[in-house]
C-alpha positions as CSV (number, residue, x, y, z in Angstrom):
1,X,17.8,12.8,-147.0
2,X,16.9,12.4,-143.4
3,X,15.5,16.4,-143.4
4,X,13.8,15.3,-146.5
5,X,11.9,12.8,-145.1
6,X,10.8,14.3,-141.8
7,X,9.3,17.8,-143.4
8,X,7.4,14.7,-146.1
9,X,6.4,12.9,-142.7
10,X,4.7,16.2,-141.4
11,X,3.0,16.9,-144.2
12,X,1.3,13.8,-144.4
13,X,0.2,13.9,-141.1
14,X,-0.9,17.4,-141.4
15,X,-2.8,17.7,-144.0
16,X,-4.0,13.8,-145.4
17,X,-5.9,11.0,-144.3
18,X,-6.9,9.1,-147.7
19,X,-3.7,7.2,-148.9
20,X,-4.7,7.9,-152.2
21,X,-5.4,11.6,-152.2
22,X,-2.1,11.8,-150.0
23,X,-0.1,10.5,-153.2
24,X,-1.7,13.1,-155.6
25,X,-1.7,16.0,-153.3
26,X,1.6,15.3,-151.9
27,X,3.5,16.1,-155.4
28,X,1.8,19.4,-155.9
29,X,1.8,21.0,-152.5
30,X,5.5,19.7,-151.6
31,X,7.7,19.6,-155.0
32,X,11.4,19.4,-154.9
33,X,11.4,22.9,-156.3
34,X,10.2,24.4,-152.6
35,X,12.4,22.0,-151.2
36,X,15.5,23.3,-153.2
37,X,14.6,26.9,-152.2
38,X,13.9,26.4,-148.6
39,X,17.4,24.6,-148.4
40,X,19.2,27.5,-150.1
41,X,17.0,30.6,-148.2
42,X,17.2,28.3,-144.7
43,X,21.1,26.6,-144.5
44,X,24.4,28.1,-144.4
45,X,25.7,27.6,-148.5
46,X,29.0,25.7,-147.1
47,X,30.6,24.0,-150.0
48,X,29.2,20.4,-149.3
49,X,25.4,22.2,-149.4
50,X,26.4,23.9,-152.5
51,X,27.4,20.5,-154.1
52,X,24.1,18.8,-153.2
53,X,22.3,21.9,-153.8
54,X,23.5,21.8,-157.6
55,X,23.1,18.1,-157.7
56,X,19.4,18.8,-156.9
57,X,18.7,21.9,-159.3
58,X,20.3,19.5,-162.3
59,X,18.2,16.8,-161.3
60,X,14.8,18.2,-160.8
61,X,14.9,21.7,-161.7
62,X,13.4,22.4,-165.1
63,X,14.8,25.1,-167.5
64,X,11.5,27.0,-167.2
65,X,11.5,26.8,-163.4
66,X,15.4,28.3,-163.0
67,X,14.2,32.6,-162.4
68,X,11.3,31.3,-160.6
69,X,14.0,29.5,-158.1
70,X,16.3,33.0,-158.2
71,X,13.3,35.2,-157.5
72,X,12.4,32.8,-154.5
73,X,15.9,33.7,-152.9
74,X,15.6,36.8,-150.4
75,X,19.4,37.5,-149.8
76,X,20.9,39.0,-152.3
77,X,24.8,37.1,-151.9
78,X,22.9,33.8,-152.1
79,X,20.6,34.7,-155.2
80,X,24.5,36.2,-156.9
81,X,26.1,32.6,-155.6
82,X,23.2,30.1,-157.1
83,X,22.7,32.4,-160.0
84,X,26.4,32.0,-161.2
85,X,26.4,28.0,-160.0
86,X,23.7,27.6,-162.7
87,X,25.4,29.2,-165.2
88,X,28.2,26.8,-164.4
89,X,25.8,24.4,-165.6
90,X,23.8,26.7,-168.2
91,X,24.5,24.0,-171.4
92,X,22.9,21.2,-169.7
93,X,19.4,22.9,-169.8
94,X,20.1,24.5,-173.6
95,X,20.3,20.6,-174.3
96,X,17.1,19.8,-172.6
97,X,15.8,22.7,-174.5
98,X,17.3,21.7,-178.2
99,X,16.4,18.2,-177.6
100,X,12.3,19.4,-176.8
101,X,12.4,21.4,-179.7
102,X,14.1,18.7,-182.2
103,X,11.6,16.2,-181.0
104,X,8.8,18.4,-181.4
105,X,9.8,19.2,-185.3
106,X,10.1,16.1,-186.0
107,X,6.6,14.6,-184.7
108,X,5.1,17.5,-186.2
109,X,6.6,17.1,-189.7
110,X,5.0,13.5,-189.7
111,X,1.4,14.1,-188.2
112,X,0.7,17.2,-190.2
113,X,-0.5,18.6,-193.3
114,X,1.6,21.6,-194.3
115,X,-0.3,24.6,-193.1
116,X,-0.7,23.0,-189.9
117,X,2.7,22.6,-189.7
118,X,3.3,26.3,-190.2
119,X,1.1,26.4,-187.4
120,X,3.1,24.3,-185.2
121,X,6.4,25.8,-186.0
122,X,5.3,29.4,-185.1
123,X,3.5,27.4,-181.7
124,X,6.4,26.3,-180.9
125,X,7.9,29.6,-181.3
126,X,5.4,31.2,-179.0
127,X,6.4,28.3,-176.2
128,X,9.6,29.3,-176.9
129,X,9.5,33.1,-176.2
130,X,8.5,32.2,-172.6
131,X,12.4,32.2,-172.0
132,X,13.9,34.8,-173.9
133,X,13.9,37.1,-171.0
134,X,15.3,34.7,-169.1
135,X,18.3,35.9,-167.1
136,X,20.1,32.7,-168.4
137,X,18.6,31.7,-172.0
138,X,18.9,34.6,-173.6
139,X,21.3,33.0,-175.8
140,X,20.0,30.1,-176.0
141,X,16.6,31.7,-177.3
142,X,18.1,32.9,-180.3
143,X,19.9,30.2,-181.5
144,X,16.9,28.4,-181.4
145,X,14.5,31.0,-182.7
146,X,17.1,30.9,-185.6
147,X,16.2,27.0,-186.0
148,X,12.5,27.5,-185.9
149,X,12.6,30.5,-188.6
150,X,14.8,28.2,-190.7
151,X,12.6,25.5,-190.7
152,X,9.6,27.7,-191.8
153,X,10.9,28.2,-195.5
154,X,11.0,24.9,-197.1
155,X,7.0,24.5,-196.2
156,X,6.4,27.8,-196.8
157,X,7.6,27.8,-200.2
158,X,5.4,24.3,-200.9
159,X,2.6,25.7,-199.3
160,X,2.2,27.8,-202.0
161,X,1.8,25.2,-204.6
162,X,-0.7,23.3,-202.3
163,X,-3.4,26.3,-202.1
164,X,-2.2,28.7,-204.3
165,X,-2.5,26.6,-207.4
166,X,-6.0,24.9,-206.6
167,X,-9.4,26.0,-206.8
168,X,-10.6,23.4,-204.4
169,X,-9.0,23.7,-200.8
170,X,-10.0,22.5,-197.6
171,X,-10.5,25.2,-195.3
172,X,-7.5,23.8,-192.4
173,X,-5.2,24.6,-195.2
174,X,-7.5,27.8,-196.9
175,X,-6.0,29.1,-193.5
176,X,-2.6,29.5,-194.6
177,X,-3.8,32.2,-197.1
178,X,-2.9,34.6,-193.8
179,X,0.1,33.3,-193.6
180,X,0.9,35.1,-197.2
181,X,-1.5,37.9,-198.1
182,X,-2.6,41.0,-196.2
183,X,-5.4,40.6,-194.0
184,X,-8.4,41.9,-196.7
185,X,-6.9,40.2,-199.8
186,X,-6.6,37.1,-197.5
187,X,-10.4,37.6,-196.5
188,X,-11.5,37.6,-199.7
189,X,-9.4,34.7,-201.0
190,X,-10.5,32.5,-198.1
191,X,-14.4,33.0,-198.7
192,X,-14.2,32.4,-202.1
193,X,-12.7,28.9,-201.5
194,X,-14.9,28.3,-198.9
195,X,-17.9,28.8,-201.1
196,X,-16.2,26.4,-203.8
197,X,-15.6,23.7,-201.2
198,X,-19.3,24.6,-200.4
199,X,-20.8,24.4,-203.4
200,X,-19.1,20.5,-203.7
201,X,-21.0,19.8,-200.5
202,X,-24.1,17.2,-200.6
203,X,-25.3,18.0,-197.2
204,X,-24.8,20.9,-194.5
205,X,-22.2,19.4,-192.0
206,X,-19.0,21.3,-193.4
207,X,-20.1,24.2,-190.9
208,X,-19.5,22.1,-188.1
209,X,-16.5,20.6,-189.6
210,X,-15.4,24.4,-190.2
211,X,-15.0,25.5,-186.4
212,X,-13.5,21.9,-186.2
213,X,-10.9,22.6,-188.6
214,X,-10.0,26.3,-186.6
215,X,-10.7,25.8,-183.5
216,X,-7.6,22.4,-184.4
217,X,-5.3,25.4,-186.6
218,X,-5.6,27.6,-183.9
219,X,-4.5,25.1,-180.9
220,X,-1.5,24.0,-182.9
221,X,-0.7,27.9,-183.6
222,X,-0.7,29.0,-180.1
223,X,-2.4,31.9,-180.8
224,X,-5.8,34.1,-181.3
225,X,-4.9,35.4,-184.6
226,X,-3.1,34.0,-187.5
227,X,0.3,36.4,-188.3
228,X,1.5,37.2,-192.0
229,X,5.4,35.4,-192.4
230,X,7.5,37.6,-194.4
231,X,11.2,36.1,-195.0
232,X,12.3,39.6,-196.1
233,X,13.0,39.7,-192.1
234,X,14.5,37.0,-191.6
235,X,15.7,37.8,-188.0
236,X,11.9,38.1,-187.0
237,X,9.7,36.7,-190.2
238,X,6.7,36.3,-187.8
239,X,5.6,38.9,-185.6
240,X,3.9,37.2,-182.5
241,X,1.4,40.1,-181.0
242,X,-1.4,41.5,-182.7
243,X,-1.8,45.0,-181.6
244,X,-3.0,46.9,-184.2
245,X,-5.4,44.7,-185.6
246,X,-3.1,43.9,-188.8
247,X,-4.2,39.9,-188.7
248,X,-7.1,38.5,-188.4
249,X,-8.5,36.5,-185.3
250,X,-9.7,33.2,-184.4
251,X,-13.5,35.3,-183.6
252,X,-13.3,36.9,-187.2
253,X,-12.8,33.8,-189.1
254,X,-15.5,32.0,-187.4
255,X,-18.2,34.8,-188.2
256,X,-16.8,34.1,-191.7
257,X,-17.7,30.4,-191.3
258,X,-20.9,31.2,-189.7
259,X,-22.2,33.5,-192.3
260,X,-23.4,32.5,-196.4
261,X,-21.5,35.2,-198.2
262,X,-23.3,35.6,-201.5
263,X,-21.1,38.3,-202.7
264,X,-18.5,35.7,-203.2
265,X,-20.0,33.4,-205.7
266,X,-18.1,33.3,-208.7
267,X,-19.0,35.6,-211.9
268,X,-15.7,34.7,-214.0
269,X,-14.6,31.3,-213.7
270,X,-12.1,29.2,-216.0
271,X,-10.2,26.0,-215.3
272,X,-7.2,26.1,-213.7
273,X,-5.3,24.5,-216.9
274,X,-6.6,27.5,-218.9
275,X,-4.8,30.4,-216.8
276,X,-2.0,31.5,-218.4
277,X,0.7,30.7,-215.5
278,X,2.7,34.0,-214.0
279,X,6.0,33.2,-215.6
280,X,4.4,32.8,-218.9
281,X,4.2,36.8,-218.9
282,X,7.4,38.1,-219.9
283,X,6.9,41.3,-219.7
284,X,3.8,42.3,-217.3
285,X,4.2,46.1,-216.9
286,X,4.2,46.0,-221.2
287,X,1.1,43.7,-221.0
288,X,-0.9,45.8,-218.3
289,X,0.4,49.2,-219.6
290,X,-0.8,48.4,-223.2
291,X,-4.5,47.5,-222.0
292,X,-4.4,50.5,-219.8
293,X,-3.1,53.1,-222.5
294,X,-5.8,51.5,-225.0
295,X,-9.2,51.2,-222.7
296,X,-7.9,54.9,-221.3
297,X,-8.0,55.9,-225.2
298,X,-11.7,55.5,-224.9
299,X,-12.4,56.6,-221.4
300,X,-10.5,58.2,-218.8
301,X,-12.3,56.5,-216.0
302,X,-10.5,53.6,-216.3
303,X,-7.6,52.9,-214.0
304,X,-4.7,50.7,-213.6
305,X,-6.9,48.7,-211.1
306,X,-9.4,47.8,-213.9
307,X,-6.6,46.1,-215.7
308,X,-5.2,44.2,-212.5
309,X,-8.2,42.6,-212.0
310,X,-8.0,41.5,-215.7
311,X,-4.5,40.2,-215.1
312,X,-5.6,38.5,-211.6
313,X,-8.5,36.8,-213.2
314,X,-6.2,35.5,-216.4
315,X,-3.4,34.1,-213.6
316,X,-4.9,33.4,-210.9
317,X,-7.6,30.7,-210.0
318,X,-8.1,32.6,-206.3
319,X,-7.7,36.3,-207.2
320,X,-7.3,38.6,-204.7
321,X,-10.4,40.8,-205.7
322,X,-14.0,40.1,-204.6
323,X,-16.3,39.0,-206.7
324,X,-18.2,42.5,-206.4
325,X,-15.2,44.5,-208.1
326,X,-14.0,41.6,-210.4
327,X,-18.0,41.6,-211.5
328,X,-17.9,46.0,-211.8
329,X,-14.2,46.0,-213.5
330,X,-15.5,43.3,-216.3
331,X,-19.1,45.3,-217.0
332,X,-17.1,49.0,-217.3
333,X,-14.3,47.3,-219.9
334,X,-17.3,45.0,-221.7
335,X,-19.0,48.4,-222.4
336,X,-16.3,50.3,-223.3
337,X,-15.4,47.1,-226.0
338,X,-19.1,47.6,-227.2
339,X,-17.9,50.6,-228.8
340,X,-17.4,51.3,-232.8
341,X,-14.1,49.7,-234.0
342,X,-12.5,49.1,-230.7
343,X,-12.9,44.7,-231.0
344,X,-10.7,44.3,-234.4
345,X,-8.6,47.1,-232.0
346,X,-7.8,45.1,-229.2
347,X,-7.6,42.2,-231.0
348,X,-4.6,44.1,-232.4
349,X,-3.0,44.9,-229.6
350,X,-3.1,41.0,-228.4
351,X,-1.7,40.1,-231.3
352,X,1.1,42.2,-231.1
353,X,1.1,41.3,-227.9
354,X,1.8,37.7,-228.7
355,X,3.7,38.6,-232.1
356,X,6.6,40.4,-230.2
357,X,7.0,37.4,-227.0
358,X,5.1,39.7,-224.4
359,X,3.1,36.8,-223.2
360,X,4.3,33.5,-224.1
361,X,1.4,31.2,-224.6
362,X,-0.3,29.6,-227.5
363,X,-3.2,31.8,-229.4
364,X,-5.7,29.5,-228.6
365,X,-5.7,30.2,-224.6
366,X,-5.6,33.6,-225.1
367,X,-8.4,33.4,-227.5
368,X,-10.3,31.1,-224.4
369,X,-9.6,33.8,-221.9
370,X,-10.7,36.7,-223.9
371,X,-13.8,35.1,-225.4
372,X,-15.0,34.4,-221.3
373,X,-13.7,37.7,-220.2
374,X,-15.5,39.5,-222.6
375,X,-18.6,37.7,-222.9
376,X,-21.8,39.2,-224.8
377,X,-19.5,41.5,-226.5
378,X,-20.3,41.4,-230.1
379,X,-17.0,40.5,-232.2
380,X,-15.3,38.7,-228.5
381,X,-17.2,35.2,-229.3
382,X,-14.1,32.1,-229.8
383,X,-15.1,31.3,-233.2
384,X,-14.5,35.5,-234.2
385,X,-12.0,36.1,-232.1
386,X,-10.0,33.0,-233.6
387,X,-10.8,34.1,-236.8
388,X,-9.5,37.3,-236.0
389,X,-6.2,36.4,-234.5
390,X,-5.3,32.9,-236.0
391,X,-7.6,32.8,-239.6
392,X,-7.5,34.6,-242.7
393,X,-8.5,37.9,-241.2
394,X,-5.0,38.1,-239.3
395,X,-2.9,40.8,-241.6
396,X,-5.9,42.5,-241.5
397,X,-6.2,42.9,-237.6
398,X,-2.8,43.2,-237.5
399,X,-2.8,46.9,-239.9
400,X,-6.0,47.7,-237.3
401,X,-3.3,48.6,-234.2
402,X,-3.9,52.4,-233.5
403,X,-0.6,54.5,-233.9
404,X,-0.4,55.2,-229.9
405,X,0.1,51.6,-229.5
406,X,3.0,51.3,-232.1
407,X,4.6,54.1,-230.3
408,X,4.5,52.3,-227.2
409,X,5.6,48.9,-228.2
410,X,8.5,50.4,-230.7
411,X,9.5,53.5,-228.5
């Protein structure tokens, strides 16, 4: 203690006059961390100075401090000797560590919305990386990477219900869309609920609010770009660099916010109660291969992407097309419907379609959906097409399905 306070003394001296600026400065410049290695590079490691060295690295060293401390030794038997005496000691540090990291959850789970604290989780994960080359928390790294990844899936999974199942979403938790979805499908998902929550504006101060929101999301991430979560890998569900340019950044999103996109005002829009939900398809690859096979019978320009879009726009109040292709896949099928015949056709084919448990949803939504699909098709108005599919005309749109189709649903 006496050595302690002498080199304390002479810095004082040295370097302050101000009693106040000596209290600051003398923290920074003399911390017991120099002290510590100047002891063990300096003195003779007898046992006694061992034991009061490893009463000082317990008490003052932190865990991310510890290969700073072994790098500062410059003989090689002392850095071997205080290397092994702190892995003597290695759990008391993986508590320090657990107990951070337990804490931290725990205030983040209550201050937070749910994106955000997706955001937090895989912040914390970045703070926690800094030790995972560590010469002693290696170990410790992974067990608590494994308790980070774990705690990703419960708000993950209710994540989904909070923006995937709402038209109208705030953009700090629009965000999490590139959490889920490829960086382009993301992009267009995001605008178009930006231009929703735009359109419900009365003034112009959401674009400030905007960068607010991001500039918070990205703080709490701990990172310049937002990375996709896929539990498939459950070892490594979150890749934390960005080298190839697969996510997007923290600059791209804000030149989204900065910049009107027109292109993503809605054409085909429904109510979220009229959608027909995902698990209400029994049998998608029969529902999308019957529309394909039929608008194919009248043009071969039509591709399996036409019908997706169809599908997308019937499930999903956010599809993951732009309004642009959702707008270009409606006119080609509307025209190709125009044709001679081909309404009482496809009316047909949807009521096989409900007749044999393909979809399972009552007539009259599927008769809503098709009448605002197909609008200004003659024959695809609701009155006609209920008449059609749930009036007197019925047995007689029903003897209308072409005999391609009745191969394909009785094959």
């Amino acid at each position: 203690m006496n050595a302690l306070f002498f080199i304390r003394q002479n810095f004082k001296e040295i370097f302050f006059k101000d009693k106040k600026v000596e209290e600051v400065k003398y923290k920074r410049i003399l911390p017991y961390f120099s002290v510590i290695s100047h002891n063990i590079n300096k003195l003779e490691l007898t046992y006694s100075i061992l034991n009061d060295i490893k009463y000082d690295i317990i008490k003052y060293i932190n865990y991310d401090e510890l290969d700073y401390l072994i790098e500062s030794i410059r003989n090689d038997n002392k850095k071997e000797i205080i290397k092994k005496l702190i892995l003597q000691e290695n759990y008391r540090w993986y508590y320090q560590i657990q107990d951070k990291v337990e804490s931290d959850i725990e205030k983040a789970r209550l201050l937070n919305n749910t994106s955000e604290y997706i955001a937090l989780i895989i912040g914390m994960k970045v703070e926690l990386k800094k030790i995972k080359d560590s010469i002693f928390f290696s170990d410790i790294y992974s067990r608590l990477d494994y308790i980070l990844n774990k705690e990703l899936i419960t708000p993950f999974t209710l994540n989904y219900f909070e923006v995937e199942q709402k038209s109208n979403v705030p953009v700090r938790q629009a965000l999490s869309l590139f959490f889920k979805h490829e960086k382009n499908e993301a992009i267009i998902q995001f605008k178009r609920l930006l231009n929703i929550d735009r359109e419900s504006r009365l003034d112009s101060s959401f674009q400030a609010e905007y960068f607010e929101m991001t500039r918070m999301f990205f703080e709490k991430l701990n990172l310049d770009f937002i990375p996709i979560i896929d539990f498939s890998n459950y070892d490594n569900p979150v890749c934390l660099s960005n080298e190839n340019g697969n996510f997007i950044t923290k600059e791209e999103i804000q030149l989204i916010i900065d910049k009107e996109d027109y292109f993503n005002k809605r054409g085909f829009k429904v109510d979220i109660k009229d959608l027909i939900r995902k698990d209400k398809i029994v049998n998608k690859e029969k529902f999308i291969g019957s529309y394909l096979l039929f608008f194919q019978n009248i043009s071969k320009k039509v591709t399996e992407k036409h019908i997706d879009i169809l599908f997308s726009c019937f499930t999903q109040s956010n599809p993951k097309y732009d309004e642009f292709e959702i707008f270009d896949s409606r006119e080609t099928l509307k025209n190709l419907l125009n044709k001679n015949n081909n309404v009482r056709e496809f009316l047909s084919l949807n009521n096989e379609l409900l007749d044999k448990g393909i979809i399972d949803v009552s007539r009259a939504k599927l008769i809503k959906l098709l009448s605002m699909y197909f609008i200004e098709v003659k024959g695809m108005g609701y009155d006609n097409i209920k008449h059609m599919i749930t009036g007197a005309e019925r047995d007689k749109t029903k003897k209308m399905l072409p005999h391609y189709l009745k191969k394909y649903f009785y094959e």
